[in-house]
C-alpha positions as CSV (number, residue, x, y, z in Angstrom):
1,X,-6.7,-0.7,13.1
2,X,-4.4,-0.9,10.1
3,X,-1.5,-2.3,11.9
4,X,-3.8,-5.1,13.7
5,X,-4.9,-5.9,10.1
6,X,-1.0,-6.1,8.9
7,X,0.0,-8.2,12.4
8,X,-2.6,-10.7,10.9
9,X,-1.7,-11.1,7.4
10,X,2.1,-10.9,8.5
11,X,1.2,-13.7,11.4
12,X,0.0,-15.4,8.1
13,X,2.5,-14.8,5.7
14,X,6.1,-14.4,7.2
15,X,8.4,-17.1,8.2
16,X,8.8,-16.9,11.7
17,X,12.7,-18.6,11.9
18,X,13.8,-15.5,10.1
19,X,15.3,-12.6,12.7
20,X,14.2,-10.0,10.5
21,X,10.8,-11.1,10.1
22,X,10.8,-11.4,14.5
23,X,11.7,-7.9,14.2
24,X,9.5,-6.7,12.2
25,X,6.3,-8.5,13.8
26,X,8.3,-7.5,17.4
27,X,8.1,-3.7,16.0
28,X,4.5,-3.6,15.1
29,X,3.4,-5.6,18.9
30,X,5.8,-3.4,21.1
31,X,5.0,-0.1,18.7
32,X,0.9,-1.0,18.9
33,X,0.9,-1.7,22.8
34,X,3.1,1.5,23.8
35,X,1.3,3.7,21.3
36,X,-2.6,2.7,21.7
37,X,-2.5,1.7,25.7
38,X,-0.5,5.0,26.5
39,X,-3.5,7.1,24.8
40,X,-6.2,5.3,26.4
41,X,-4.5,5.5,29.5
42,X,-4.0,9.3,28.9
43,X,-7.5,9.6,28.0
44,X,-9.2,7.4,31.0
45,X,-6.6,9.2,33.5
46,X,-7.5,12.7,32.0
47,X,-11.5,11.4,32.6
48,X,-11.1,11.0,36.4
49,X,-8.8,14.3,36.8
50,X,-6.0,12.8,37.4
51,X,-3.7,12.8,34.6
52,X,-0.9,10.0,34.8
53,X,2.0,12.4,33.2
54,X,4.7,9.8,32.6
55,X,2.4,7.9,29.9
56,X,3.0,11.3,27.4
57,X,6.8,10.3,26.5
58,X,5.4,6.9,26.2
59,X,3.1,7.5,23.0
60,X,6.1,9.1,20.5
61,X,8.4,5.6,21.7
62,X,5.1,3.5,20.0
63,X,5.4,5.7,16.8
64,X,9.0,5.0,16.7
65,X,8.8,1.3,17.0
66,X,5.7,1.4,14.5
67,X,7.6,3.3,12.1
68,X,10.6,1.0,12.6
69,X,8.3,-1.7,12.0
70,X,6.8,-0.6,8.7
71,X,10.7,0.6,7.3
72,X,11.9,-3.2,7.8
73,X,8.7,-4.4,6.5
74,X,9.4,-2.5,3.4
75,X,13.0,-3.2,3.4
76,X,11.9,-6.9,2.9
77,X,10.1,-6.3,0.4
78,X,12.6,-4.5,-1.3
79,X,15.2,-6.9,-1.2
C-alpha cells in the first residue's frame, strides 16, 4: 500500500527526463509487481494444492528492487 501511495506522489512530483528519477519510479514498479504478484501467486497456488515453487526466489528479488528504490529515493533527496 505505502509504495502505491509513493508511485503516485512520485508520478506527481518527479521530473521524468531525469535517469535517476526513471530509476527510481522503475525500482518501485518492477520491486511492487515481483514482490506482491509472487505472494498472491504463492498464496492462490498453495489454495488449490499445488504450490508453483519457482515464485519463492521471486518475492526476496521485489524486496531488493524496493529497497533499491527507496535508497535512490533518499539519495535524491539528500543531494
Amino acid at each position: 500500500m505505502y509504495h502505491a501511495i509513493v508511485l503516485l506522489i512520485l508520478g506527481f512530483n518527479l521530473e521524468l527526463n531525469a535517469s535517476l528519477d526513471n530509476c527510481i519510479i522503475y525500482a518501485f514498479i518492477i520491486g511492487t509487481l515481483l514482490f506482491s504478484f509472487s505472494i498472491y501467486g504463492l498464496v492462490l497456488s498453495s489454495a488449490n494444492n499445488k504450490k508453483i515453487k519457482f515464485l519463492g526466489p521471486i518475492t526476496p528479488l521485489g524486496g531488493l528492487f524496493l529497497v533499491a528504490g527507496w535508497a535512490l529515493l533518499i539519495y535524491k533527496f539528500a543531494v
